[in-house]
N, C-alpha and C positions, 0 to 999 in steps of 0.2 A: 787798530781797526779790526774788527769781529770779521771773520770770512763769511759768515752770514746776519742777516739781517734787516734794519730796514732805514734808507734816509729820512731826513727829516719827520721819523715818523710812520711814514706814509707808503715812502718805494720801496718794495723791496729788493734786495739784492743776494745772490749767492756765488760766492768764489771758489766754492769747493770743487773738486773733483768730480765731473759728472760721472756718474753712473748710469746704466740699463735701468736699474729700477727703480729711482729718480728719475728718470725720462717718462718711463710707464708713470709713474703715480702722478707725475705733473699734468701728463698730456694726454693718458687715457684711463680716468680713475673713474668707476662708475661709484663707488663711495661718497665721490668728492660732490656736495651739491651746487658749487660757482661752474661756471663757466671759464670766467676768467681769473685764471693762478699765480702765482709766482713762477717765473723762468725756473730753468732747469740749473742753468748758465749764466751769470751777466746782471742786470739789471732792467729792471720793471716787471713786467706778466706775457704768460701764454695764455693758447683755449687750450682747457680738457676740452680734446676732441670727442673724446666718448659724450660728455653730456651736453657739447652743441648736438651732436647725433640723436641724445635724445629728445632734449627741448625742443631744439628748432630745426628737423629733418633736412627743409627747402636750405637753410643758408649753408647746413653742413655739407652738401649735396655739391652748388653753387660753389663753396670753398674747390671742394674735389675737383672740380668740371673745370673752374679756372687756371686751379694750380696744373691740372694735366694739360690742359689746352697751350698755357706761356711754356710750358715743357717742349711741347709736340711742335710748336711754333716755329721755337729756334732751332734753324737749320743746323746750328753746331752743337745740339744739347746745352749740357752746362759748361761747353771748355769755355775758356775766357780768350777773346781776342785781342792778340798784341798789335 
């Protein structure tokens, strides 16, 4: 099996070594005109963040305000409770 590529077709997948600039080009590529990418890491898709930001300002927005919000929420950050 190919460290990258795509199941049936369809999924795609990458096992390779992530890098910084595979991180950047997945998830903040104003080049890139989808939305939604191929992971960086693992199997199936992310968003390029950059062009939710650009397409659709309110849901990129909404993502932020959310994601900071369950951040600020929990009382013990991101530790995990045994």
């Amino acid at each position: 099996m190919d460290r990258q590529g795509e199941l049936f077709g369809i999924i795609p997948y990458d096992f390779r070594t992530h890098t910084w600039a595979r991180v950047k080009e997945r998830m903040w590529n104003p080049e890139e005109e989808r939305i939604v990418v191929p992971r960086v890491f693992g199997v199936g898709w992310t968003l390029n963040l950059y062009r939710l930001r650009e397409d659709y300002p309110i849901a990129f927005y909404a993502l932020v305000a959310g994601t900071t919000s369950l951040v600020a929420w929990n009382p013990g950050g991101l530790k995990h409770k045994r």
